[in-house]
N, C-alpha and C positions, 0 to 999 in steps of 0.2 A: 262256298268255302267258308270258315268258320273261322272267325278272327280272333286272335287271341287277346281275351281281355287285359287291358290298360291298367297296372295297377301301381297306384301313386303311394309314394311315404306319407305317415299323416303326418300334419304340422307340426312342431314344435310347440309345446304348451306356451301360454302369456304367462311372465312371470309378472306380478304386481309392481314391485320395485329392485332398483340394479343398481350397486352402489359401482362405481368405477374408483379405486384404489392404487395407489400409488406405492410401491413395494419400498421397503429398507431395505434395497440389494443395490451396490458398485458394479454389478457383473453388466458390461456394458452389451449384450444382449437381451438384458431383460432390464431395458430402458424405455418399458413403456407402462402404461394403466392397463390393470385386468380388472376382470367384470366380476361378480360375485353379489349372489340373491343376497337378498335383505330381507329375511327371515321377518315373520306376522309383528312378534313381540319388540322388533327394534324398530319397527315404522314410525313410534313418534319419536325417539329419541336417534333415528339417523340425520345427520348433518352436515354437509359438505364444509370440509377445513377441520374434519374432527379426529383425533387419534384412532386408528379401531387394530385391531389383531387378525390376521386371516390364514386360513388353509392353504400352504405353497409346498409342495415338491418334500410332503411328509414332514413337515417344519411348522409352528406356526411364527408369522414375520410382523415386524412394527410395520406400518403405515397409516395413510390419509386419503377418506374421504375427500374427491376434486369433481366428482361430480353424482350427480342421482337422474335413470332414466326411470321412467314409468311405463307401465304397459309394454314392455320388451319381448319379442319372440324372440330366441336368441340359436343364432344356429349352431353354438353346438351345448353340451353338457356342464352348466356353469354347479362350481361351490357355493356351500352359504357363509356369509362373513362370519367370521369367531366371533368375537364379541367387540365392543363399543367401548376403549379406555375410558376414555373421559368426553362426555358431553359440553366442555368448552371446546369452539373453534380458534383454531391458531393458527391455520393455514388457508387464508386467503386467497379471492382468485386474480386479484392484481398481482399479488407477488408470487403466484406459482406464474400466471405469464413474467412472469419477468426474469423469474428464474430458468425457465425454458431459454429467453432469450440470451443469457450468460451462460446456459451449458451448449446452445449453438454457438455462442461466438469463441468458448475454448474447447470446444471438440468433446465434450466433457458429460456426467452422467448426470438425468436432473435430479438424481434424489443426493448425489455428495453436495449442489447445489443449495436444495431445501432444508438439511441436515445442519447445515452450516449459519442459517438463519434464525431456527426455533432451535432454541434452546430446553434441554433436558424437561420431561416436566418432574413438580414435586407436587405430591397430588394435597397436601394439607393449605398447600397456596390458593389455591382453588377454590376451596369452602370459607375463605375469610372475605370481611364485609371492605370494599375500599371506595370512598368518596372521590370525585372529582374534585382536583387541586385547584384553586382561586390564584391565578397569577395576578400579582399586580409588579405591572413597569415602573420602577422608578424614573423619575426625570431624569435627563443632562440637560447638560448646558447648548454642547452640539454633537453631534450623532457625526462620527470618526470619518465613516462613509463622505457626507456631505465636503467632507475638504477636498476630495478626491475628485478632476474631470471625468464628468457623466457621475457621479456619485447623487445628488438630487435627485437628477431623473429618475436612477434606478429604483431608490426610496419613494419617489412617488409611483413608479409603475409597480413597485411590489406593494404597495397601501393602496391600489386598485384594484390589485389581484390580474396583474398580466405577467405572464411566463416571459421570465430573462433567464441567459444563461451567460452569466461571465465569470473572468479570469481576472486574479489581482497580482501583484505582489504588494504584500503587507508591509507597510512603513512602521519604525516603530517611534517610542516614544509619547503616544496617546498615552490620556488617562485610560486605565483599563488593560493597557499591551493589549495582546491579541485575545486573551477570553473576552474585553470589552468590544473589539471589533466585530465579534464575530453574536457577541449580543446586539451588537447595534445594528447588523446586518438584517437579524431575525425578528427587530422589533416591530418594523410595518405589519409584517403577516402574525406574531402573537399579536397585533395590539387587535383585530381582527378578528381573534378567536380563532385563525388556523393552525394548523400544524406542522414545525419544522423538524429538519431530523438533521443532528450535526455529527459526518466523523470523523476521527483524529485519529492518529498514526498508532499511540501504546496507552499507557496505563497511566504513563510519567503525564503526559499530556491530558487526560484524560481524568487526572486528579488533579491539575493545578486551572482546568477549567470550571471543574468541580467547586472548589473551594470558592474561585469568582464566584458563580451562582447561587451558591449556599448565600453570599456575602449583601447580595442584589438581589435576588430574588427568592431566594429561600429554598430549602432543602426540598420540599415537597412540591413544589412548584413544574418538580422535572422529572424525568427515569434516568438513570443510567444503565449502560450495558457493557459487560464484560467478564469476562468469563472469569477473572479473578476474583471477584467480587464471591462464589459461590452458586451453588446449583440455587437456593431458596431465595435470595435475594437477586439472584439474577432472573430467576423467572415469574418473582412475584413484579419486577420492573417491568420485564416483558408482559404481561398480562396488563397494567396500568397503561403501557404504551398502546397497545392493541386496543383496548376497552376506551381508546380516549379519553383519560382519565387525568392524561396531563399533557399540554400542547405540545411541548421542547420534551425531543429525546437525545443523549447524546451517547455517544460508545467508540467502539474499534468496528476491526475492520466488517465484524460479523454483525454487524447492525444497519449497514449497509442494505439489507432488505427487510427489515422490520416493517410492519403493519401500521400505518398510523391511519387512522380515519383525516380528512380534511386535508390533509399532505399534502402543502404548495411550496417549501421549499427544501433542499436538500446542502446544506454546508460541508464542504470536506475542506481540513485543511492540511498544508504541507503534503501534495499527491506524491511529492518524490521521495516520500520516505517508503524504505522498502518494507518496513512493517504493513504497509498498505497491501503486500502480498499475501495470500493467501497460501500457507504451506503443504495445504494437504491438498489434491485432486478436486478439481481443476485449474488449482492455482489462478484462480481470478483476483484481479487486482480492483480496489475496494472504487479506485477514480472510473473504471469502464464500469463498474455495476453502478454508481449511481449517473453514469452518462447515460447508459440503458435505460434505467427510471425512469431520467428525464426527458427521452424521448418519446418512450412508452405511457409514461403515467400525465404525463402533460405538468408536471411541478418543474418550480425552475433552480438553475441550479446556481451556484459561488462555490468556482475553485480559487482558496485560497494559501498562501504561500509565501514566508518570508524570502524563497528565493523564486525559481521557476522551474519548472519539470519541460523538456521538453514535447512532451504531448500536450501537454497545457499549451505552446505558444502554437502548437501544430493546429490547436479548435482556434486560433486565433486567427492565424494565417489564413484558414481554410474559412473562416467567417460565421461556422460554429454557434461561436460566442464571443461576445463585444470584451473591449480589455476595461481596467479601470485601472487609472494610473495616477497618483500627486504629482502635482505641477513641478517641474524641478526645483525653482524660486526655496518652496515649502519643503521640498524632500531634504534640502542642504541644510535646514535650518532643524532637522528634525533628527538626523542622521548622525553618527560621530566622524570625525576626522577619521580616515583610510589612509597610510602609509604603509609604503611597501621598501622593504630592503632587503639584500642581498644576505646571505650570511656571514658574514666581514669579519667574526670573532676570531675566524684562523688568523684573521690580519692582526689580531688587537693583540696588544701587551699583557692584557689581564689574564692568566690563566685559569683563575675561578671564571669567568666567564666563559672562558672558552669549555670549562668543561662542564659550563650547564647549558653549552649551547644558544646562548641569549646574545644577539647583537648588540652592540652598544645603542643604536637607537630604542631600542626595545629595551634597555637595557635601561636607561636615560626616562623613558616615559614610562615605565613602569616605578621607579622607584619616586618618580612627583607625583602617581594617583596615589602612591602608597600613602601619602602624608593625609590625606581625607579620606581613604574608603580602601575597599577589596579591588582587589587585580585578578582577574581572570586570562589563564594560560592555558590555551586548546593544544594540546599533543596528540600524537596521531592514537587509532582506537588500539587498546588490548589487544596483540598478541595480529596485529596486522601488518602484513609481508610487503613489501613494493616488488616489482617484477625482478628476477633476476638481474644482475650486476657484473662485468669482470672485473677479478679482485684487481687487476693490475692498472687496467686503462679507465673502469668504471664506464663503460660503455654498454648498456642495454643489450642483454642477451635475447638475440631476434631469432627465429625458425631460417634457415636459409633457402625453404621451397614456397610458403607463406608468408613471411614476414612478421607471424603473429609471435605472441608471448612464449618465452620458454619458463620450464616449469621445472620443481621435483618431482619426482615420481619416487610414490611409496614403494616403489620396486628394486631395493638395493642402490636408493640415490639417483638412479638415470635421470638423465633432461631429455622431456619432452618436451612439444610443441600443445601449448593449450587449446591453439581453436584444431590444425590437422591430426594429431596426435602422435607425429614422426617422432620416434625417440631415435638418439643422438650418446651413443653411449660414449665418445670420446669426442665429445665437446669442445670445441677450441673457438676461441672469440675471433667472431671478422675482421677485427680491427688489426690485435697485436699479438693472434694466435696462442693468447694466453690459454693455459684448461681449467683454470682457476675460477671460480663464483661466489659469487657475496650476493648476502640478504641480510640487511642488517635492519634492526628495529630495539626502537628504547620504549620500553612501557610507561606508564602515568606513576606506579609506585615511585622506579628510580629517577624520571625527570624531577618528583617531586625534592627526592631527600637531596639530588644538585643543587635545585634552587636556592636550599633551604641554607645553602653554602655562599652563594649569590646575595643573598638578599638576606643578612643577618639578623636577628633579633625581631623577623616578622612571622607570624606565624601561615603555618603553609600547611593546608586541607587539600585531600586527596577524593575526587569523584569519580566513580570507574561504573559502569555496566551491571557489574559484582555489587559492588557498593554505593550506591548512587546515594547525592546530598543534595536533596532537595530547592534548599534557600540557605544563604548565608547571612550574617547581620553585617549592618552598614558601619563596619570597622574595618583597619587595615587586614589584610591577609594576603598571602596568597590560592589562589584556589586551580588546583591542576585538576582537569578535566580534559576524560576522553569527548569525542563525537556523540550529540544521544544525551549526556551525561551532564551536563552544564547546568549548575545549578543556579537559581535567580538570587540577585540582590534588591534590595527593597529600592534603593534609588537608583539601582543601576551601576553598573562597574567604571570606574572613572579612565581602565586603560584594558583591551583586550590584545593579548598576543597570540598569535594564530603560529605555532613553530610545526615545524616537523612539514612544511608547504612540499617540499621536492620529493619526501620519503611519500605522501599522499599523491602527489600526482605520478609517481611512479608508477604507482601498479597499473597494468595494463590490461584494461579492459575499454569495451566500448563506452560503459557509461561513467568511469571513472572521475573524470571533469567536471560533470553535471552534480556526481552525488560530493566530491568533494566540496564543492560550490556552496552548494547545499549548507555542507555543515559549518563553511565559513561564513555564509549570511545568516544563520541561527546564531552562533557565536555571538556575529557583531551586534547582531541587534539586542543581544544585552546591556551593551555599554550606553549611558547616558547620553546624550544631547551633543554636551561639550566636554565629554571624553576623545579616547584616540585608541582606535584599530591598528596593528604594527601586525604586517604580514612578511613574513620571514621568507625567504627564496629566491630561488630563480624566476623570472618575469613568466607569465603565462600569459594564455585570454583569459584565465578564469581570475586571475588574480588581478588582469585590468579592471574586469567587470566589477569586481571587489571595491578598486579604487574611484568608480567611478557611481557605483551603486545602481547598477546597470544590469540583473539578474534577466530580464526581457531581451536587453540588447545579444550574451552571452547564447540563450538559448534559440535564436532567431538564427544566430551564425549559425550553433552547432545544427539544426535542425537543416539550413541549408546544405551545410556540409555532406550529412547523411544523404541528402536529395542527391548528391554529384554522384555518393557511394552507394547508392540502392540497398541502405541499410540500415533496420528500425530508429525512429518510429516513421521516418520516410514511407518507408513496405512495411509490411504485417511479415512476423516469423513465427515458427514453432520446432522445436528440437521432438522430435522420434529417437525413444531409444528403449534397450533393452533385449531379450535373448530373438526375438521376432523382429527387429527392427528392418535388419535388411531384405527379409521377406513383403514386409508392408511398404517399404518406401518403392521396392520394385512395383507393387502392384495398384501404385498410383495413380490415376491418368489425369489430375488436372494440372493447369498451368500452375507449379512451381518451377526455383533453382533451387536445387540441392547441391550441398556442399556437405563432403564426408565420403566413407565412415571415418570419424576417430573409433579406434578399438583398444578396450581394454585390455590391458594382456592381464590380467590375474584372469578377469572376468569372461573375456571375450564376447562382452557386449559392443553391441555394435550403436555410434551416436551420429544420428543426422541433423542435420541443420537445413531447414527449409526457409525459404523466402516466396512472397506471393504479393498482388499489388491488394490494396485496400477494396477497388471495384473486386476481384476474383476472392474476396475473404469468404464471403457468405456462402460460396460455391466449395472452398475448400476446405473448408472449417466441413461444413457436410459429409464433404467425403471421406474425412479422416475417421469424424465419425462413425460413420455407416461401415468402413472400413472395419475399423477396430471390434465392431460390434457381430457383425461376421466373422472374423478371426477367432472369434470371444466361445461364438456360437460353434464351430467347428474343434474347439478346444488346441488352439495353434499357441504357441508361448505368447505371454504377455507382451503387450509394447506401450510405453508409459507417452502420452503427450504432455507437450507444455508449448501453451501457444503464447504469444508475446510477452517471451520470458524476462526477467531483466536483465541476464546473463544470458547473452545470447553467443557473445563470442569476447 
């Protein structure tokens, strides 16, 4: 019987070299590396972390070079790479792991990730010659640090070169404020010759640390990053920072994974500003990318902070990272006087005062700093709402199925419910069955020109958002400032008033307390030594913690409290929404609670709110992933993630 000959496929040819390429695509199914020959004439000049251009789906697409095989049989039909932009590397392979690791932990793509790190190139930055920068430290007298318990040791285990990771809250009143603290932090490891990376919340910050450094160490000494700055100037910094060219990098939030050769330590400071957010996909926030770093890359970190975040007291509790705190003795002597009062002006006789809103103590201690220096008055921010009100009884307009926040709705006025989304078209308050509602809010222009009624013959400067005022000179004034917006005086303001306390802790959200906390311990720690803080309102925890200079204490409550309530930064969340949403949260199977839909009615999008514990993150963070990226691939409607949003509910 005659057997039928065996006949085999031949092999697949060797290709010499395989660049594996990183695509410029969001489209969450093609979230991985593709292969692509490397053509005879690019083999010397291929190079992993390098710009190149390639053949995709009749397009050709930006990417990076992340890795190079050799000798590859490849099973099936590969392209050859277009061409090679630029033979500088920019994309390293610590920070593509690391950016892996922040697009698994928000569910998210890696190249909107990678994107968000390098900055544009300009290709004439490239061919210019730049030397390595000669930092030299000036002395002090004492390094800011050192006053602080555990503060020595830290400075001496960081001039050994051992990885620490701690949490402060900033005292103020050093020589230096905070741009000095935060050099004296970093001076162990430059004195060393290593490299640190510091970053700050905006621009405002970002420029007045600046100017320290120019003052101390000189302009060249350092890089900056930020996107304001310019495409040339920001990527000729980037390239100096990368090249090791200068030890100290400092920026926003996008700088947060910059390349630095030698990188031992990483400074962020104020994590609770929400600028630390990232607004475009996938909304990573700037304190978990450099916690990621520092787990990943082995540098150590300094979260620091004039008040406290509560994720920050949360690596504390959990042991994370150690605290560093000024002995109280020291904090009192350093601190201004905190007074808190009520708003009594409806009680008072004076009607100018009452209708600038200023209580008589406030009223009283600001007109004795007047006689030496600037006053500084914190109003609530531009064009910000407290939750609804009834007009009759002024009782908080609450949802009657959740309890949550009631809302307007752009839809002909209705009140909804912000976290369920129940609208309530004929509204009546629980209390006095009023249908009435109030939202009232006074901006910084008009608080100003009241004062200006108040406090005759001083003059009175206006800082808003819109118009920000950098520094003011150490004469009388008054200076009304939003949150954000608070501009410095050179010796310090002699009296700060914190108003508008009840309309800020009105609004009602989960983090409200925390971020308003926030902007009253930036505020205060303007004021001098033996100046006075005058906190206007109704009594709070926020506003004890205020009086008591106790931003740790504050956040340790709040932080427990969430613990009773099984809600962030306790658990890990993430909100699913969009025209798919209800289809994807059904086809979920791991351990979360979902709460929802809210639905829009213009939109009829549909909004969930997921909860999950911190063990089940890495497992669910996966699957929203994998999720969404099959949906992607099937062409099912979009569904947008945001994982540990700030606004969660």
């Amino acid at each position: 019987m005659q057997q039928d000959a065996l006949i085999s496929a031949p092999e697949p040819p060797v290709i010499e070299l395989v660049a594996r390429v990183l695509l410029d695509s969001p489209v969450p199914h093609l979230d991985r590396p593709f292969d692509y020959i490397v053509p005879p004439s690019l083999h010397e000049q291929a190079g992993i972390g390098m710009r190149v251009k390639v053949p995709f789906s009749g397009r050709q697409l930006d990417g990076f070079i992340t890795e190079l095989q050799h000798e590859v049989r490849p099973v099936m039909k590969l392209r050859e790479l277009g061409k090679i932009v630029s033979d500088t590397r920019v994309l390293f392979p610590e920070v593509l792991e690391c950016a892996e690791l922040v697009a698994e932990r928000y569910a998210g793509t890696l190249w909107d990730v990678v994107r968000q790190g390098i900055p544009p190139r300009a290709a004439r930055v490239e061919k210019e010659t730049r030397e390595p920068a000669e930092l030299v430290l000036p002395e002090v007298e004492t390094n800011q640090l050192s006053h602080y318990e555990g503060g020595p040791e830290l400075l001496q285990a960081l001039a050994e070169g051992r990885r620490q990771r701690v949490v402060t809250s900033w005292v103020p009143n050093f020589p230096g404020s905070w741009p000095g603290f935060i050099l004296d932090a970093a001076r162990p490891v430059l004195g060393r010759g290593k490299a640190v990376l510091v970053i700050v919340p905006d621009a405002a910050d970002l420029e007045r640390l600046g100017v320290y450094l120019d003052e101390t160490i000189g302009q060249s000494a350092y890089a900056r990053l930020q996107a304001e700055d310019g495409p040339t100037l920001r990527y000729r910094n980037f390239l100096r920072a990368i090249g090791g060219e200068v030890p100290l990098v400092i920026g926003t939030r996008s700088a947060a994974l910059c390349h630095l050769p030698d990188l031992e330590l990483v400074i962020i400071w104020q994590d609770n500003d929400q600028s630390h957010r990232e607004q475009r996909a996938p909304y990573q926030h700037s304190r978990e990318v450099v916690l990621l770093r520092s787990q990943h890359s082995g540098c150590s970190l300094l979260v620091a902070s004039s008040s406290r975040s509560v994720e920050a007291q949360r690596l504390v509790d959990t042991g994370w990272a150690a605290e560093l705190k000024l002995p109280r003795q020291e904090l009192r002597s350093r601190v201004a006087r905190v007074a808190a009062t009520t708003s009594d002006f409806e009680l008072d006789r004076d009607p100018v005062l009452a209708h600038a809103r200023i209580p008589s103590l406030a009223w009283r201690e600001a007109s004795k700093a007047l006689e030496t220096g600037p006053v500084l008055v914190q109003v609530a921010r531009t064009g910000f709402m407290p939750a609804l009100a009834c007009q009759d009884c002024r009782s908080y307009a609450r949802c009657p199925e959740c309890q949550g926040p009631l809302q307007l709705s752009g839809a002909g006025g209705a009140v909804n419910c912000k976290w369920c989304g129940t609208f309530f078209r004929n509204h009546r308050c629980a209390e006095c069955s009023s249908p009435r509602i109030r939202a009232l809010s006074i901006g910084a222009d008009r608080t100003a020109e009241e004062l200006g009624q108040a406090f005759a013959k001083v003059p009175v400067i206006s800082s808003t958002g819109a118009k920000p005022v950098r520094q003011v000179p150490d004469k009388p004034a008054l200076v009304v400032a939003t949150p954000g917006a608070e501009p410095t005086a050179a010796a310090g303001y002699g009296a700060v008033l914190l108003l508008d306390a009840d309309k800020m802790m009105a609004h009602d959200s989960l983090r409200n307390a925390e971020q308003v906390m926030a902007r009253w311990f930036t505020a205060a720690a303007l004021a001098r030594a033996q100046g006075v803080v005058v906190l206007t309102g109704n009594p709070t925890p926020a506003g004890a913690a205020l009086v008591r200079w106790d931003p740790a204490g504050f956040a340790e409550r709040e932080l427990a409290e969430r613990h009773q309530v099984g809600l962030p930064p306790a658990v890990r969340s993430a909100i699913i929404s969009g025209p798919g949403a209800e289809r994807f949260v059904a086809a979920l199977t791991v351990p979360v609670r979902v709460h929802g839909p809210a639905i829009n009615e213009q939109s009829h999008e549909h909004r969930y709110v997921l909860f999950f514990s911190y063990a089940d993150g890495a497992q669910v963070t996966a699957a929203l992933r994998a999720l969404r990226a099959r949906m992607s691939a099937a062409k099912e409607p979009v569904v947008n993630i945001a994982v540990d949003p700030d606004e969660v509910l």
